[in-house]
C-alpha positions as CSV (number, residue, x, y, z in Angstrom):
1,X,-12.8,105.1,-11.2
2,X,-16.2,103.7,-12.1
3,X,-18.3,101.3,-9.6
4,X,-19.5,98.0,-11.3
5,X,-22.9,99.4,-11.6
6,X,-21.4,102.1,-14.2
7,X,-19.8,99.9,-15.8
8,X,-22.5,97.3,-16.3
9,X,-24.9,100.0,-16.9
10,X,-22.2,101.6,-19.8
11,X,-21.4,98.3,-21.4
12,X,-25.3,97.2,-21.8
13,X,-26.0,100.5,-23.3
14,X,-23.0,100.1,-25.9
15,X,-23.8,96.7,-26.9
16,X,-28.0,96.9,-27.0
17,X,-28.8,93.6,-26.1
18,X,-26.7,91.5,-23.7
19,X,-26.6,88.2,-22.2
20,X,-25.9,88.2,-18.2
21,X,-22.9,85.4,-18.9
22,X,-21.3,88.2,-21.4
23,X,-21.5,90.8,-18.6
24,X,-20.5,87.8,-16.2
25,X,-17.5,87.5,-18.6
26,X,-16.9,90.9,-19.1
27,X,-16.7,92.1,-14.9
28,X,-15.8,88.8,-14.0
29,X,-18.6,87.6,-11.9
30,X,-20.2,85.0,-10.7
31,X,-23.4,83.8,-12.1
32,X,-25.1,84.8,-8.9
33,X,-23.2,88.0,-8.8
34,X,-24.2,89.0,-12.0
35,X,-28.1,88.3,-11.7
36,X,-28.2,90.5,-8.5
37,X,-26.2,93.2,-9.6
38,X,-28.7,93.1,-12.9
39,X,-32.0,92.6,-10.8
40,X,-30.9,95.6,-8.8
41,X,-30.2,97.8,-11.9
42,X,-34.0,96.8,-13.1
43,X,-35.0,97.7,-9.9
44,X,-33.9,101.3,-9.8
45,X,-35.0,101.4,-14.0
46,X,-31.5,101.5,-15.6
47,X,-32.4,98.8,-17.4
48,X,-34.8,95.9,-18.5
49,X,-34.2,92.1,-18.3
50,X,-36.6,90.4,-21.2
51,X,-36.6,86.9,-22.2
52,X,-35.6,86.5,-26.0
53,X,-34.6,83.9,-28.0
54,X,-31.3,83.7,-26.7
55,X,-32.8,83.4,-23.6
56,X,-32.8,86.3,-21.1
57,X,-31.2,89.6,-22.3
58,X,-30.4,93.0,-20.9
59,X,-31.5,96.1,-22.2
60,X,-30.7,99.5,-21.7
61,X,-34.1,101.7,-20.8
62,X,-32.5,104.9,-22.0
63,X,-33.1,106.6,-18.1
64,X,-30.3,108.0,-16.2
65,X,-29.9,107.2,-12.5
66,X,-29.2,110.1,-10.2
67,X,-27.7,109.9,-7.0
68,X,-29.9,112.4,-4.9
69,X,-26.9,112.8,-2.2
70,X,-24.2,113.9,-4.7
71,X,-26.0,114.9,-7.4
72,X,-23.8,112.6,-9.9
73,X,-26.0,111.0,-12.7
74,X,-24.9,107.1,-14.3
């Protein structure tokens, strides 16, 4: 089974471009949830949060992220 990161990671990287309330919608999360799970993701470069028309949007930065300990990659 996948953690929420995986799967946030996976569905922003199918869909491009995403707006936190899809992935909020998506996982079913909270608002506040949702922009620290994202904000954390940035963090360790799995992906970028830019400001578009739509307002602020996720979007995949084409890195994997590998788990030094276990050697699994997301």
């Amino acid at each position: 089974m996948q953690t929420l990161e995986q799967n946030v990671i996976d569905y922003v990287r199918r869909w491009g471009r995403v707006r936190p309330q899809d992935i909020a919608e998506e996982f079913d999360l909270g608002g506040v949830q949702t922009l620290n799970e994202l904000t954390k993701l940035e963090d360790r470069g799995a992906l970028r949060l830019v400001d578009g028309a739509e307002g602020t949007l996720a979007v995949p930065t084409g890195q994997s992220l590998c788990d030094p300990y276990t050697g699994t990659c997301i």
